[in-house]
C-alpha positions as CSV (number, residue, x, y, z in Angstrom):
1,X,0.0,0.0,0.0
2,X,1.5,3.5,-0.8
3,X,2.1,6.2,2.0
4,X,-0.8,8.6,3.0
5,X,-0.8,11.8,1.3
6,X,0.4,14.7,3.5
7,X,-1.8,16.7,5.6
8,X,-1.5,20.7,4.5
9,X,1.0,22.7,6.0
10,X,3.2,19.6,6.7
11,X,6.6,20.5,6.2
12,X,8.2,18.4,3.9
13,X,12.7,18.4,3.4
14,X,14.6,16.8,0.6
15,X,18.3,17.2,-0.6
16,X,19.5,19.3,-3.6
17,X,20.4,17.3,-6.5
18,X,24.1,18.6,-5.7
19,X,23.7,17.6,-2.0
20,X,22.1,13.8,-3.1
21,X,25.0,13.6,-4.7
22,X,27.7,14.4,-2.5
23,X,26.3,12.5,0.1
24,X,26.1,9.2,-2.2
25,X,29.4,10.1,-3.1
26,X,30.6,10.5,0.8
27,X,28.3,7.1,1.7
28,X,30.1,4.9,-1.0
29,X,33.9,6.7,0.3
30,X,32.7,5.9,4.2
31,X,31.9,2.4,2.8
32,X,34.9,1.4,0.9
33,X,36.9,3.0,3.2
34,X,35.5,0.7,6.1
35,X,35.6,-2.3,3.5
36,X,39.7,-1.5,2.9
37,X,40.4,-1.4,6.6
38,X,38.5,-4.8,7.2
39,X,40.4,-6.2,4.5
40,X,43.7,-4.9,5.8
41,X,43.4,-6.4,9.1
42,X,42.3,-9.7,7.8
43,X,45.2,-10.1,5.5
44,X,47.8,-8.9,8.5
45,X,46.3,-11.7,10.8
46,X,46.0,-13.8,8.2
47,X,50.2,-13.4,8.3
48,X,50.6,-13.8,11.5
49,X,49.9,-17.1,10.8
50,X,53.6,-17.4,8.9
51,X,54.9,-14.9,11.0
52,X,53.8,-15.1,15.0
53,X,55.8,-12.2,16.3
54,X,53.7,-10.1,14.4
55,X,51.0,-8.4,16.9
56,X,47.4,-9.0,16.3
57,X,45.9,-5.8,14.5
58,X,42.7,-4.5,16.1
59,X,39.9,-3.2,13.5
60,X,40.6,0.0,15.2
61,X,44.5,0.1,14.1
62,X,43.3,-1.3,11.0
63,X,41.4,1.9,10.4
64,X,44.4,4.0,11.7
65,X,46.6,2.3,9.4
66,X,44.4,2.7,6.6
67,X,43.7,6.4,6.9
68,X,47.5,7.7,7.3
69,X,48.3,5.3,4.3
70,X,45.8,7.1,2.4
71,X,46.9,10.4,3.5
72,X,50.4,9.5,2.5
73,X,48.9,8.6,-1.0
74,X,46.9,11.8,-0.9
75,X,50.2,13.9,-0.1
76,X,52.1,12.1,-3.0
77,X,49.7,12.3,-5.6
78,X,49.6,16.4,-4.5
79,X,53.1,16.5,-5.6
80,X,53.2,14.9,-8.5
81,X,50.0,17.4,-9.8
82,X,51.9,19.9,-8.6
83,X,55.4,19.0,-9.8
84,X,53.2,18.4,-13.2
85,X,52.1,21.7,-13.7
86,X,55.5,23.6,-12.6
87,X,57.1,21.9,-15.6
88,X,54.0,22.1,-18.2
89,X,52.4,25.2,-16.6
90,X,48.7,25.7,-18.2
91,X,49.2,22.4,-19.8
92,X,46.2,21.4,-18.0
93,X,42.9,22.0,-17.3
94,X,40.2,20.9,-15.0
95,X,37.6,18.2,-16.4
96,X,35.3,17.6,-13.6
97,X,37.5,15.3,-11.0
98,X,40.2,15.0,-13.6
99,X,42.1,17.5,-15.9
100,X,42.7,16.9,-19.1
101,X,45.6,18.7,-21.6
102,X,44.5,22.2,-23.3
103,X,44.4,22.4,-26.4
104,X,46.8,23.6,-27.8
105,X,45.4,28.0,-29.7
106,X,45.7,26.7,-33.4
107,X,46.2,29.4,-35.9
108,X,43.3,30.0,-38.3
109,X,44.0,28.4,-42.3
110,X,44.6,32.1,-42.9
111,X,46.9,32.4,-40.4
112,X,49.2,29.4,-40.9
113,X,49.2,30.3,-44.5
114,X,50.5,33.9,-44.1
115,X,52.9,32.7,-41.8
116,X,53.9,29.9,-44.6
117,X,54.4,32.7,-46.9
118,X,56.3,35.0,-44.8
119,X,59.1,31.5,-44.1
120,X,59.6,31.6,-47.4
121,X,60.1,35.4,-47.9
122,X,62.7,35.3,-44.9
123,X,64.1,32.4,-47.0
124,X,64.7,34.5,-50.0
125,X,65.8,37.5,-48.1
126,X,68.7,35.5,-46.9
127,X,69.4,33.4,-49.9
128,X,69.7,37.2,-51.5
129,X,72.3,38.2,-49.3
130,X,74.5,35.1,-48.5
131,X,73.6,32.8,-51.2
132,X,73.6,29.1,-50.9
133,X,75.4,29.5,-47.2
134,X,71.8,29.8,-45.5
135,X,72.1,29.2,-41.8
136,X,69.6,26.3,-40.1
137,X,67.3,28.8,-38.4
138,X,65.9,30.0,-42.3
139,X,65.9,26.5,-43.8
140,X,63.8,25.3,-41.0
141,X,60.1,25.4,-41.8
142,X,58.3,27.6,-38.7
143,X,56.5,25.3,-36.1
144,X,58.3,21.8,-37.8
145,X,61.4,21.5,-36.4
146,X,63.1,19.4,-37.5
147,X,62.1,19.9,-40.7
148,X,63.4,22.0,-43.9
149,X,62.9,23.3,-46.7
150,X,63.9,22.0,-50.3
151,X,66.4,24.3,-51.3
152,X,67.4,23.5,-55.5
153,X,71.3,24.2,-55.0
154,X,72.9,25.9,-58.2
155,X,70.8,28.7,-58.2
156,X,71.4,31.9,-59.5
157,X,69.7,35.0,-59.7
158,X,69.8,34.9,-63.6
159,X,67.7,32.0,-62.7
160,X,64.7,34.4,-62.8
161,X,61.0,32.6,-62.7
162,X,62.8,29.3,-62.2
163,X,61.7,27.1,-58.4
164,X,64.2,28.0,-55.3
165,X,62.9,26.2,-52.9
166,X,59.2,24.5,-52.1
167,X,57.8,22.7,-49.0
168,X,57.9,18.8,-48.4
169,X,54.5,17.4,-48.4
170,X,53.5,17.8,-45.1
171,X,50.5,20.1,-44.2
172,X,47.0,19.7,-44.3
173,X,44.0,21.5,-44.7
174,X,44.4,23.3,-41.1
175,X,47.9,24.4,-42.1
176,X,46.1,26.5,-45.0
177,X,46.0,24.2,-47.7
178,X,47.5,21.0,-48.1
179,X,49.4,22.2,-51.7
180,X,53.2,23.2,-50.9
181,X,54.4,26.6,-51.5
182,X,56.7,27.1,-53.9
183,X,59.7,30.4,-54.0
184,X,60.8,31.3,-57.2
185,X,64.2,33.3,-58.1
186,X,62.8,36.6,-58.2
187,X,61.2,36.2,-54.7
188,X,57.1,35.5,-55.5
189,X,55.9,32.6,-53.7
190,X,52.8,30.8,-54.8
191,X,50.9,27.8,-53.9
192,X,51.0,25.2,-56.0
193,X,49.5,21.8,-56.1
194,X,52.0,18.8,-55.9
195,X,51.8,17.8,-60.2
196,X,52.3,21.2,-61.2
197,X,55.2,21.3,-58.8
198,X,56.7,18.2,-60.3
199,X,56.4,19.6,-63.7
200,X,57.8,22.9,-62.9
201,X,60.9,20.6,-61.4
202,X,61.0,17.4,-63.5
203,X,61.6,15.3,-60.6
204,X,59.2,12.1,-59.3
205,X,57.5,12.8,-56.3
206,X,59.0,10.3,-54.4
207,X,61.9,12.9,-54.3
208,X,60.2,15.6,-53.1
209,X,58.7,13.8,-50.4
210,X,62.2,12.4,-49.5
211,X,63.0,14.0,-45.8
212,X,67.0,13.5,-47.5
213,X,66.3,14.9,-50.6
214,X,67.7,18.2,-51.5
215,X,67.1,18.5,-55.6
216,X,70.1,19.1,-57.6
217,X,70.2,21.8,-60.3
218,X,70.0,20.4,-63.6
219,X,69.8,22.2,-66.8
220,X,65.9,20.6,-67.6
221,X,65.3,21.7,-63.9
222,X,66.6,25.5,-64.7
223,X,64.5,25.6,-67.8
């Protein structure tokens, strides 16, 4: 038979969702926790059968040694967090009892192909002024250390309209486009897909994509 209804005017007091669930949350703690200390005293009497100088252990001790072994867990797992986000700081973020790693701001497709540009401009700015002898900083391709660019050696700057250098085959649609850019002699920079890029250099694509391969001027290549 169900409950009576309630006469009017009876007060009547429930939990907040929030507060029903703390307290299952504290109830099913309290009951592990009491579970864990049974079980730690009935495996250290259960040695005492191998080893009789050990002294009996009381459920009492049992909880005793159960709580400062968890505080001792509690304090080390603090330090690690902490040590954690001293090295990586604002690595992580909180994700309800957990934290999870940030992602990382990602540049807009605009964005990451400006800055794709501009790598190749400071390219050609230095191959103007010192030639083939470019130092690693320019020949490495922003944000993909450590990878380079595809510099054709044997360039000149009679060369003009011919490719200088181009980008291995390793961006995607994020990046701004998944076609390299290419940097002619003469300094324009243009994005190309991959076939008209192996045209322009006569080479197999199995070259290009090569991590090894820096293309050697030929004279098919130059024209």
């Amino acid at each position: 038979m169900g409950s009576p209804p309630p006469l009017a005017g009876m007060p009547g007091f429930t939990l907040s969702d929030a507060a029903a669930v703390r307290l299952d949350a504290v109830s099913f703690f309290l009951a592990g926790f009491l579970l864990v200390a049974a079980v730690v005293m009935g495996c250290w009497n259960l040695l005492r059968q191998d080893f009789p100088r050990l002294p009996r252990l009381s459920y009492k001790r049992a909880l005793a040694a159960t709580a400062l072994w968890g505080l001792v867990f509690l304090l080390a797992l603090t330090m690690i967090s902490g040590a954690r986000e001293l090295m990586t700081p604002g690595a992580w973020e909180r994700a309800g009892w957990t934290y999870e790693l940030t992602e990382p701001d990602r540049p807009s497709p605009d964005a990451a192909r400006d800055r794709r540009r501009a790598g190749l401009a400071a390219l050609y700015a230095a191959w103007r002024d010192r030639g083939t002898e470019l130092p690693a900083e320019v020949l490495t391709i922003p944000g993909r250390a450590p990878r380079t660019y595809r510099l054709i050696e044997g360039r000149t700057a009679e060369d003009a309209g011919a490719v200088l250098a181009f980008e291995p085959d390793l961006f995607t649609a994020d990046d701004g486009g998944a076609e390299p850019f290419v940097l002619f002699v003469g300094g324009a920079v243009h994005q190309l897909p991959r076939d008209v890029l192996e045209t322009l250099l006569g080479e197999p694509e199995a070259n290009a994509a090569d991590p090894a391969f820096p293309l050697a001027a030929d004279e098919e290549t130059a024209e």
